[in-house]
C-alpha positions as CSV (number, residue, x, y, z in Angstrom):
1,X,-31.8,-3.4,-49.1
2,X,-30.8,-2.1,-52.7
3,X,-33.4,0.9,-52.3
4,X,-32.4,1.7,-49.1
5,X,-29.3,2.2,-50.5
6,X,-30.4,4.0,-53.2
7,X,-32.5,6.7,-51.1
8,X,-29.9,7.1,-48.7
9,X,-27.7,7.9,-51.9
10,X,-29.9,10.0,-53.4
11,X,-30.1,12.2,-49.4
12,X,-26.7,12.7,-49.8
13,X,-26.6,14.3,-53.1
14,X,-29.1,16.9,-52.6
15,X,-26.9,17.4,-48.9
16,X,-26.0,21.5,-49.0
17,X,-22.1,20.3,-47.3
18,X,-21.2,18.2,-49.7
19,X,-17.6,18.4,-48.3
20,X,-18.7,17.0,-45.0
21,X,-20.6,14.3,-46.5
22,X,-17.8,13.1,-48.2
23,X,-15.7,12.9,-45.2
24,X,-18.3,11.1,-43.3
25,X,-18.4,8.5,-46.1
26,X,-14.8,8.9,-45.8
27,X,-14.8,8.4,-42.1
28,X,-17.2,5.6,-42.2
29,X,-15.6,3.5,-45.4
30,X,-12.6,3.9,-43.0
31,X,-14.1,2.4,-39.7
32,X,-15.8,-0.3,-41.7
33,X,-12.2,-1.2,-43.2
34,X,-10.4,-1.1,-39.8
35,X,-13.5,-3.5,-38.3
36,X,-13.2,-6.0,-41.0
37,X,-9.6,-6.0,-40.8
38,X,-9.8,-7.7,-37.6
39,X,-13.1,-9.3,-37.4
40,X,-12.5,-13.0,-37.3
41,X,-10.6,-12.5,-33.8
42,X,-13.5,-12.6,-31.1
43,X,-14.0,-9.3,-28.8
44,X,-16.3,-7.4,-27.4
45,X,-18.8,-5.6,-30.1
46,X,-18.0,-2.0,-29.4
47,X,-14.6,-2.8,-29.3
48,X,-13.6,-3.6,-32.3
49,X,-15.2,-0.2,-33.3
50,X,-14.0,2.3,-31.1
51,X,-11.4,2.8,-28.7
52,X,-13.9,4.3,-26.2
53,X,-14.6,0.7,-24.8
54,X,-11.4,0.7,-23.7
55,X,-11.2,4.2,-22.5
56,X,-14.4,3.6,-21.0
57,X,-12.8,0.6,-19.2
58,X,-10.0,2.7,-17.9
59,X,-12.1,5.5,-17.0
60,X,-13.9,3.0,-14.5
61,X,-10.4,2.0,-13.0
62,X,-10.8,-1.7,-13.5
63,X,-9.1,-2.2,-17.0
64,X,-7.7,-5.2,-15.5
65,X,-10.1,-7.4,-14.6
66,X,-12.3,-6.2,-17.6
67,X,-9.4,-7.5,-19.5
68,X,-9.7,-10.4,-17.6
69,X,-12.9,-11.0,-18.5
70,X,-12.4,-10.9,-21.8
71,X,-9.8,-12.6,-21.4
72,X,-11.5,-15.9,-19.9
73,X,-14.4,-15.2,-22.8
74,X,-13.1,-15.2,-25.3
75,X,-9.7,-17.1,-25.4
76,X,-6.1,-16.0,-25.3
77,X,-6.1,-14.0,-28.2
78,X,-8.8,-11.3,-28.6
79,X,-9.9,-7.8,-29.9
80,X,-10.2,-4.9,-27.4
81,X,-9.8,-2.3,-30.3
82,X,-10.2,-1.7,-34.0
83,X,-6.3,-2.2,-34.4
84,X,-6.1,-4.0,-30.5
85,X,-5.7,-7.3,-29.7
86,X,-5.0,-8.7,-26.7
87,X,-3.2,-11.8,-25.3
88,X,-2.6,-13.7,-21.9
89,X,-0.1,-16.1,-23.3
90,X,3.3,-15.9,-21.9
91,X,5.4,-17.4,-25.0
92,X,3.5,-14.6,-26.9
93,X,5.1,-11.9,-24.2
94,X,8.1,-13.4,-24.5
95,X,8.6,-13.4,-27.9
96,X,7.5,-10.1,-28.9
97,X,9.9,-8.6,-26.6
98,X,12.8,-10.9,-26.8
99,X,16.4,-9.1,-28.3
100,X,15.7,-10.1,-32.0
101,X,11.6,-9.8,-32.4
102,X,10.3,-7.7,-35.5
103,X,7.6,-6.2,-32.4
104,X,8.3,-2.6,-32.0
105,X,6.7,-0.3,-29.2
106,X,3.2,1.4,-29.9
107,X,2.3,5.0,-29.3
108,X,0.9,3.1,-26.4
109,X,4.0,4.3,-24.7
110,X,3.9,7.9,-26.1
111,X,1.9,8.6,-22.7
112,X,4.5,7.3,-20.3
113,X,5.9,11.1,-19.8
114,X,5.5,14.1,-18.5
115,X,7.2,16.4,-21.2
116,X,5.5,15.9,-24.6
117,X,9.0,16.5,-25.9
118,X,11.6,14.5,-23.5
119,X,11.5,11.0,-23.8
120,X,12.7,8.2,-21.1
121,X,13.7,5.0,-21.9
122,X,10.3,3.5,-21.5
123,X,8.4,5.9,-23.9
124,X,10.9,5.7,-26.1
125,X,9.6,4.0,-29.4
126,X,12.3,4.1,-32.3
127,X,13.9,0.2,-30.9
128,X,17.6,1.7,-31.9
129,X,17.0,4.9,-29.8
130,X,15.4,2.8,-27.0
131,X,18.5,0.1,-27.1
132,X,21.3,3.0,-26.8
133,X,19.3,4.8,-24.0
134,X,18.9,1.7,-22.3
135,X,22.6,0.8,-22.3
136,X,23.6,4.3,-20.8
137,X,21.5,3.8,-17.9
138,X,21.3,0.0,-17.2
139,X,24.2,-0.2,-15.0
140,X,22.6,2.7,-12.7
141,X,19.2,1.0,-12.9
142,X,21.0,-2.5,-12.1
143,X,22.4,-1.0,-9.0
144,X,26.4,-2.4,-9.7
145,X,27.2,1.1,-10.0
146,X,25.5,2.1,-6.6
147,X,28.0,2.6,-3.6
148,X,27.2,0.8,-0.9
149,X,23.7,0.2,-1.9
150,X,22.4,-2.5,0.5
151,X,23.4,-0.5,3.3
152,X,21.6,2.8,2.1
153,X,18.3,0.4,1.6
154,X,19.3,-1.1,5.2
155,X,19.4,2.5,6.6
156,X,16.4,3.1,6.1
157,X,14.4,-0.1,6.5
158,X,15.8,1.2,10.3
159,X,14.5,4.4,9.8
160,X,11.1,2.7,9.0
161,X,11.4,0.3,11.8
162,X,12.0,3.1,14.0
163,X,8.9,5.0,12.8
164,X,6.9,2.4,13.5
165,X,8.3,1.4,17.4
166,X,8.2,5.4,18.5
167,X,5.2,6.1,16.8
168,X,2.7,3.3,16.4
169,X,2.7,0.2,18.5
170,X,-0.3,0.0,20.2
171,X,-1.0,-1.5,23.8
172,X,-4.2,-3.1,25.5
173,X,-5.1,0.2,26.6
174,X,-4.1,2.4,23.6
175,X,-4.7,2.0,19.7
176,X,-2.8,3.7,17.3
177,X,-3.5,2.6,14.0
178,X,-0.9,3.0,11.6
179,X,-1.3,3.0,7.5
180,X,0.8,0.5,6.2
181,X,-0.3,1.2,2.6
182,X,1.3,4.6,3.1
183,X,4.2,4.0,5.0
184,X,5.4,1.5,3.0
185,X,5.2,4.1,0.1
186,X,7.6,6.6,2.2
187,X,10.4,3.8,2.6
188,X,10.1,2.8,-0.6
189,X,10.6,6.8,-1.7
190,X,13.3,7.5,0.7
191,X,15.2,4.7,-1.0
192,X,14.9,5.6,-4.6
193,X,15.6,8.8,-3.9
194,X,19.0,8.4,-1.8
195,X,20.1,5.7,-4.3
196,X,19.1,8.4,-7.0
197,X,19.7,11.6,-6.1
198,X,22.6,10.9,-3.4
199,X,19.9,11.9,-0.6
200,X,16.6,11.0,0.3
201,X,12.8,12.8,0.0
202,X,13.0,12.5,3.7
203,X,9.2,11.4,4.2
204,X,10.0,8.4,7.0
205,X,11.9,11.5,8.8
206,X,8.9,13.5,8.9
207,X,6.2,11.2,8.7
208,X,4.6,12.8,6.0
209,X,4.0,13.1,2.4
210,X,7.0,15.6,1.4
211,X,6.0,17.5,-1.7
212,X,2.4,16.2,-2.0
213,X,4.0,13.4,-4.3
214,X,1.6,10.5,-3.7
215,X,-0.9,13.0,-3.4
216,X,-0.2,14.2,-6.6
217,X,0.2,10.7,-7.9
218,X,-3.5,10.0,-7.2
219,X,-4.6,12.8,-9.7
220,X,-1.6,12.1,-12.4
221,X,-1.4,8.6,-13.2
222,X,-4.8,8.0,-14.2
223,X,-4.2,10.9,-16.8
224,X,-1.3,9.2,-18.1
225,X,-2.7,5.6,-18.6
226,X,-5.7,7.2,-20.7
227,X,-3.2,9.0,-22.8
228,X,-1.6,6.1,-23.6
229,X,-5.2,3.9,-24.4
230,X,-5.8,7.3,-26.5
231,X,-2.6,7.5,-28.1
232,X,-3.8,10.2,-30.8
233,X,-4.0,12.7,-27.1
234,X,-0.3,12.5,-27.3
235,X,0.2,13.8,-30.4
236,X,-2.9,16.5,-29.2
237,X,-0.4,17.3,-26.2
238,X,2.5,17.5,-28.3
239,X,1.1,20.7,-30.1
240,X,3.2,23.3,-28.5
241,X,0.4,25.6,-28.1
242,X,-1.7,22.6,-26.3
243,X,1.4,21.1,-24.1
244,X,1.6,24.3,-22.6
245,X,-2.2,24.9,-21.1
246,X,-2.5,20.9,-20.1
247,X,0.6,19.1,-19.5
248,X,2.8,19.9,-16.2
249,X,5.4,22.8,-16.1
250,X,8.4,23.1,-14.1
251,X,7.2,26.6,-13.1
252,X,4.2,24.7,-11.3
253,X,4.0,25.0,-7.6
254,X,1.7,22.3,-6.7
255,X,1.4,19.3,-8.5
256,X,3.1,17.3,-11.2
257,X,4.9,20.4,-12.4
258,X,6.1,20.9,-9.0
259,X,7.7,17.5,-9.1
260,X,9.6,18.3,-12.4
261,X,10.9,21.6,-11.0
262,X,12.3,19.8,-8.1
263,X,13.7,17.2,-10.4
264,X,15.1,19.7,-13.1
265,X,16.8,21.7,-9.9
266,X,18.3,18.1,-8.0
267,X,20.1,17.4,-12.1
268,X,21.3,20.9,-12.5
269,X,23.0,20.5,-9.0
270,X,24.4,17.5,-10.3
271,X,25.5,18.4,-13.8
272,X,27.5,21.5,-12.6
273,X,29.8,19.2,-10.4
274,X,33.3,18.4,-11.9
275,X,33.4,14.5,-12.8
276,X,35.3,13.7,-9.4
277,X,32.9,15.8,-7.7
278,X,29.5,13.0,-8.7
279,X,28.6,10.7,-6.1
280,X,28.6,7.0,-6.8
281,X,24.8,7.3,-7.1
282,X,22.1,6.4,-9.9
283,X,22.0,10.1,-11.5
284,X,26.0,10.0,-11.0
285,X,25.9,6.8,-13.2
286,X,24.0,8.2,-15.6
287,X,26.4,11.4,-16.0
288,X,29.3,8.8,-16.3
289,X,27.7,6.9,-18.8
290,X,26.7,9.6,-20.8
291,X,23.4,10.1,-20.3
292,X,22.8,14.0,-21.4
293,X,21.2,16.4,-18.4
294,X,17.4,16.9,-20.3
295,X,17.0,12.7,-20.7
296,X,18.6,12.2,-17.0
297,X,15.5,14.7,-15.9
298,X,13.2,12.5,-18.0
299,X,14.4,8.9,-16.3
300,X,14.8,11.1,-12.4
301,X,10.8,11.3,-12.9
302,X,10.3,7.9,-14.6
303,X,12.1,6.5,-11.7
304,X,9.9,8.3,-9.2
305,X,6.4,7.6,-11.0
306,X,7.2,4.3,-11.7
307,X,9.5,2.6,-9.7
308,X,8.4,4.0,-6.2
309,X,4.9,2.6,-6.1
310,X,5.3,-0.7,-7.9
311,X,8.0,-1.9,-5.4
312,X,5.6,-0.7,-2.4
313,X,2.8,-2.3,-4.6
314,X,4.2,-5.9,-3.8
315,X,4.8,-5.1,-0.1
316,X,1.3,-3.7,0.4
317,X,-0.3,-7.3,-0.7
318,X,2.1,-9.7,0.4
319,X,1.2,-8.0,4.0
320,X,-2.4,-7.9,3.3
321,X,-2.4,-11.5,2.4
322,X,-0.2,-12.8,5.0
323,X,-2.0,-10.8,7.2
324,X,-5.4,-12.3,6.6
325,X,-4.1,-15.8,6.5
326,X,-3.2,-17.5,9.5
327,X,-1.2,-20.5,8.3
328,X,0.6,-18.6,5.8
329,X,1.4,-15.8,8.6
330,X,2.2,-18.6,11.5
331,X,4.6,-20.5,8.5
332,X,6.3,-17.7,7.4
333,X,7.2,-16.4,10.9
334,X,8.5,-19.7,12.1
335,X,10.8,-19.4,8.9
336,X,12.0,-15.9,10.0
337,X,12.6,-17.0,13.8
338,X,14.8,-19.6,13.4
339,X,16.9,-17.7,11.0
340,X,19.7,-16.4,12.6
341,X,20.9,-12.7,11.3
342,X,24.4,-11.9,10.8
343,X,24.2,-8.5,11.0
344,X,21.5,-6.0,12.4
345,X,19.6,-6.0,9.0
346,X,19.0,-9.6,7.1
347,X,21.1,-9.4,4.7
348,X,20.0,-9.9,0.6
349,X,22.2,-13.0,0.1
350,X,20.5,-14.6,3.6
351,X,17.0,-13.7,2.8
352,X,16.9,-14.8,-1.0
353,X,18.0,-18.7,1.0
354,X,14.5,-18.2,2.8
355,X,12.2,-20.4,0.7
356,X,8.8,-20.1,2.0
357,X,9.6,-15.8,2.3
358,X,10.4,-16.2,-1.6
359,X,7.7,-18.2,-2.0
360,X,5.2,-15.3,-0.4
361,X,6.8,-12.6,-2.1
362,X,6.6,-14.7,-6.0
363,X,3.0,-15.3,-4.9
364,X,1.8,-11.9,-3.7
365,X,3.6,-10.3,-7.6
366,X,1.7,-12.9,-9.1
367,X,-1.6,-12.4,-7.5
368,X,-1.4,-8.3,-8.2
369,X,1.3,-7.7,-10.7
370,X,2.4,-4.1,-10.0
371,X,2.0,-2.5,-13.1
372,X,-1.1,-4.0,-15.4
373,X,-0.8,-1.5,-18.3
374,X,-1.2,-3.1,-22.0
375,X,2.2,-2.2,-23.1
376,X,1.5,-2.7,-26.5
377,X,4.0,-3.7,-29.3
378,X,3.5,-3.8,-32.7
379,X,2.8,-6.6,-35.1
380,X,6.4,-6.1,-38.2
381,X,5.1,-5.1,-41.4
382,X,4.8,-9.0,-43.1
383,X,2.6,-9.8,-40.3
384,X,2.6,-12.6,-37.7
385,X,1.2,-16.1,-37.7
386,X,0.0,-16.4,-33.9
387,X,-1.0,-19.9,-32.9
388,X,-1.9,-20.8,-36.4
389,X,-3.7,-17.6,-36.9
390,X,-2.6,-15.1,-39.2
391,X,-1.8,-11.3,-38.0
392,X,-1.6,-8.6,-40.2
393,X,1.1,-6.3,-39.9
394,X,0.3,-2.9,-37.7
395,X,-1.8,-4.7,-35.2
396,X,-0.9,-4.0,-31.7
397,X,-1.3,-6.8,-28.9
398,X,-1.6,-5.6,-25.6
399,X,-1.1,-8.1,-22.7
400,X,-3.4,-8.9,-20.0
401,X,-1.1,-9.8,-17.1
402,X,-4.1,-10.7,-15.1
403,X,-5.1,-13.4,-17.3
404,X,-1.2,-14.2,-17.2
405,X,-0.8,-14.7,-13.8
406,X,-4.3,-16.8,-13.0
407,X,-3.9,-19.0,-15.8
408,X,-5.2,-23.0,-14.6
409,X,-2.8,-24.2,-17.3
410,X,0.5,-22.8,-15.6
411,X,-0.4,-22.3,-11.3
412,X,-3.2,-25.2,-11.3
413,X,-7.2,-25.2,-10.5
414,X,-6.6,-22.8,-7.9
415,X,-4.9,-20.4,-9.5
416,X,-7.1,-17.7,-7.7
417,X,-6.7,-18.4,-4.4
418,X,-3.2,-16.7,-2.7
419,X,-1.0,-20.1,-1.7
420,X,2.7,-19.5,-1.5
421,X,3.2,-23.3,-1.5
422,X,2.7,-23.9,-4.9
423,X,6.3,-22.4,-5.7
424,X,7.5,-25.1,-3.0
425,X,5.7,-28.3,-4.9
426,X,6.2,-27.7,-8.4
427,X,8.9,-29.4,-9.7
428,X,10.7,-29.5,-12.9
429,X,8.9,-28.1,-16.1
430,X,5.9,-27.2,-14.0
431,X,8.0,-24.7,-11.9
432,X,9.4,-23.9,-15.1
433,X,6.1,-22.8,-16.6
434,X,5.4,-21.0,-13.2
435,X,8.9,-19.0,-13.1
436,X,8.6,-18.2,-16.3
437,X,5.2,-16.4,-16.0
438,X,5.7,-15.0,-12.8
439,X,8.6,-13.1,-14.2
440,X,6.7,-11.4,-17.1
441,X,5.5,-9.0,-14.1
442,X,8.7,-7.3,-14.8
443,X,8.4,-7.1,-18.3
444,X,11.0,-9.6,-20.8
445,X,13.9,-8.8,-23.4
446,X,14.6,-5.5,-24.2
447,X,11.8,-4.0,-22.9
448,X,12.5,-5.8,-19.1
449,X,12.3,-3.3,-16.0
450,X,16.1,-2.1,-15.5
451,X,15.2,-1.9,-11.5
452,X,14.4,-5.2,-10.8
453,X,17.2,-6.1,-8.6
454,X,16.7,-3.1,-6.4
455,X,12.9,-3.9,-5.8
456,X,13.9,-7.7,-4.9
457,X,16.3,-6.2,-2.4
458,X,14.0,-3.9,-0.5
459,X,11.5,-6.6,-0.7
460,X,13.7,-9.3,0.7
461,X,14.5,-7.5,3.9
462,X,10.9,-5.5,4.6
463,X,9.1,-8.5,5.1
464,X,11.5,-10.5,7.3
465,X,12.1,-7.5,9.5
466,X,8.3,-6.3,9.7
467,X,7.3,-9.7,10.9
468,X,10.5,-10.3,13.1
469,X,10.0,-7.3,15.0
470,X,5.9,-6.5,15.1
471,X,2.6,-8.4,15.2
472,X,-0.3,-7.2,12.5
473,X,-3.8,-6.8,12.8
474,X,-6.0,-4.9,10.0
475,X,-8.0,-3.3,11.9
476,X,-11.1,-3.7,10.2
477,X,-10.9,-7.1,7.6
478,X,-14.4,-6.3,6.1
479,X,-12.6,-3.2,4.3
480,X,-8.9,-3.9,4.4
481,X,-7.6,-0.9,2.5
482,X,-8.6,1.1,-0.8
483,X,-7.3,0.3,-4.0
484,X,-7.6,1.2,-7.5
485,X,-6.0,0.1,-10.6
486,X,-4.5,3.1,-12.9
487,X,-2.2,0.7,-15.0
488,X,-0.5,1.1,-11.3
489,X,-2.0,0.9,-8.3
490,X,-3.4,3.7,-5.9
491,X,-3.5,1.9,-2.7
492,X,-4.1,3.8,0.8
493,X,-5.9,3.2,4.5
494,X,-4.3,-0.3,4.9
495,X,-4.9,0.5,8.6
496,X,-3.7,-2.2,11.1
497,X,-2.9,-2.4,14.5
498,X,0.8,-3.3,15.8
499,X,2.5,-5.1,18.6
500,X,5.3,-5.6,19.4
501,X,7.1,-9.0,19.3
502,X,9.3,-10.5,22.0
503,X,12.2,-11.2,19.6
504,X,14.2,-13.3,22.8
């Protein structure tokens, strides 16, 4: 060994660039350091040398259930990157994100944007930035400052319902398959973007996707959820003379830059009313509040990338699961009929009473949390001591929600099968356990998804409606829809066939 050394010594001082040799002894002394630094927490090989396993991993679309895997390999706390671990337990989330943790945000986050140079609340990472931003707009995000919002989200859950009765029901003679995946993707736009804006996108009017948005989604996301597993692209990106040949301009016609002009345009509307002009809207919130007109742009699109698809994410597999389970379907109807409506809409305060509805709709967010990114935060600089383990200071540790949400520990030995019941048996600290895990779908602490409450009240009426009013059928259950995992999820052709019920 000593004079292989030697003769691979002696190469390299006879090498004609010495300054490249030194920087690949430079680079390599480097790697070496960053591998050992971690090395007594198990991972995959490659892993714990390059961030191209992950990248790989992401590239494939399935980050989360490689994750997973790792995940049931190798134990709740792994390495998934020279500087990367990764966890699945929820005190762990909890802690790292509760109001007083030493944890701050990665560059992880960095990628959560389309401007290189405008953050939103999520990608902010300085924890006193991120706290005031977060203040400015919580009370928009929280809805309280939303005029009538239950009847805008009623509106259009009518506007849906409608859709579907002139346009899709199909008879014994005639099929007219509809795509649920997509059309719950328009009412969950039109919302967000009348409780927004003050007026909606307007694709359940037209039946069609306005603007190419979820069109456009399909090409973006997965571009922004391998900036953020390669954080140093951000910092490529945010190069002026870079950011302006790859990221999105609002001068774009097509596309994410499209978006962004339609976004920048809706704000400067806004911004040039007087103050007793603004509606009592989200983006009218925000101007109250003090929220400045280049970050209101920057949470318009956050709330339109994420908060449109996660929502519709949950109704998309509650449906496919209740769909594709008899008893579960047969159960949860029976709730629904003997429930008698107050108004022409179940109302939020009626449906959250429903217990075997809550129980579908707790199940379906734990069975395919809506977002599944790593979110990273970072270890504080005196390190962490992590189930008896010590953490240096600078690590990152991702989560694997996946791993979170089928733990055998917390939702039992069949914790992979969809059973809504389990939130109706488990009592006491079980239920506890259960509640508590379910809820890190939406994030914990300071770092909690501000839209929470508006995404349990679309979700509280869709479902009771939907299966008041129609009968579903996928209309071929050997290929129920497509779906692929982006850190969201790109889900489409959920085709089913629909009937109307006899609601006497």
């Amino acid at each position: 060994m000593a004079a292989e050394f030697s003769s691979v010594l002696a190469v390299l001082s006879d090498a004609k660039y010495p300054v490249l040799v030194i920087f690949v002894i430079y680079f390599v002394f480097q790697q070496w350091q960053s591998y050992q630094r971690l090395s007594s927490f198990p991972g995959p090989f490659w892993a714990g040398l390059t961030n191209l396993w992950l990248a790989r991993s992401v590239s494939r679309r399935r980050a989360h259930q490689d994750l997973y895997e790792v995940y049931l390999q190798y134990g709740e706390l792994a390495r998934v990157g020279p500087n990367t671990l990764l966890t699945s337990d929820p005190d762990l989330l909890q802690r790292m994100s509760s109001a007083r943790s030493g944890y701050t945000k990665s560059e992880w986050y960095s990628g959560q944007k389309l401007e290189v140079d405008h953050d939103n609340v999520l990608s902010t990472l300085d924890d006193r930035v991120h706290a005031t931003k977060r203040a400015k707009v919580a009370i928009g995000y929280s809805g309280k400052d939303i005029e009538g919002l239950e009847a805008t989200v009623d509106q259009h859950l009518l506007a849906f319902l409608d859709l579907v009765r002139n346009k899709y029901i199909s008879t014994s003679s005639e099929l007219r398959p509809l795509d649920l995946a997509r059309k719950v993707s328009f009412y969950a736009m039109d919302v967000l973007t009348d409780i927004s804006y003050g007026h909606p996108w307007g694709c359940l009017a037209r039946d069609e996707d306005v603007d190419k948005w979820f069109e456009t989604a399909e090409l973006l996301l997965p571009n922004v959820i391998m900036v953020s597993t390669i954080p140093w692209l951000a910092r490529l990106f945010a190069i002026p003379v870079i950011g302006r040949l790859v990221m999105p301009s609002d001068k774009d016609k097509t596309g994410a830059g499209r978006l962004l002009g339609v976004v920048k345009e809706v704000v400067r509307r806004r911004f040039e009313l007087e103050p007793h002009e603004q509606k009592l809207d989200m983006m009218g919130s925000f101007i109250r509040h003090g929220v400045d007109r280049t970050d209101a742009v920057a949470e318009a699109v956050l709330q339109i990338v994420a908060g449109t698809d996660t929502t519709a994410t949950t109704m998309r597999v509650a449906m496919l699961y209740v769909i594709t389970n008899p008893h579960i379907y047969k159960r949860l109807q029976a709730e629904i009929d003997s429930t008698v409506r107050e108004g022409r809409i179940i109302s939020d305060e009626q449906a959250r009473k429903l217990p075997y509805l809550q129980a579908v709709i707790k199940e379906a967010a734990r069975m395919c949390p809506p977002a599944t990114g790593m979110l990273n935060k970072i270890t504080p600089p005196q390190g962490d001591t992590i189930n008896g383990r010590f953490v240096p200071g600078g690590v990152e540790i991702g989560q694997c929600l996946w791993g979170v949400e089928r733990s055998k520990k917390v939702f039992g030995q069949d914790s992979m099968l969809y059973r809504p019941e389990r939130w109706l048996e488990a009592k006491g600290d079980q239920l506890e356990k259960m509640e508590k895990s379910v809820a890190l779908v939406w994030g914990y602490g300071k770092y909690s998804c501000l839209g929470k409450g508006i995404a349990y009240l679309e979700l509280n009426k869709v479902f009771f409606e939907l299966l008041k009013k129609f009968d579903f059928v996928l209309i071929d259950p050997t290929r129920p829809w497509k779906s692929e995992n982006v850190g969201l999820w790109l889900q489409s052709e959920m085709f089913v066939k629909v009937t109307l019920r006899d609601e006497s």
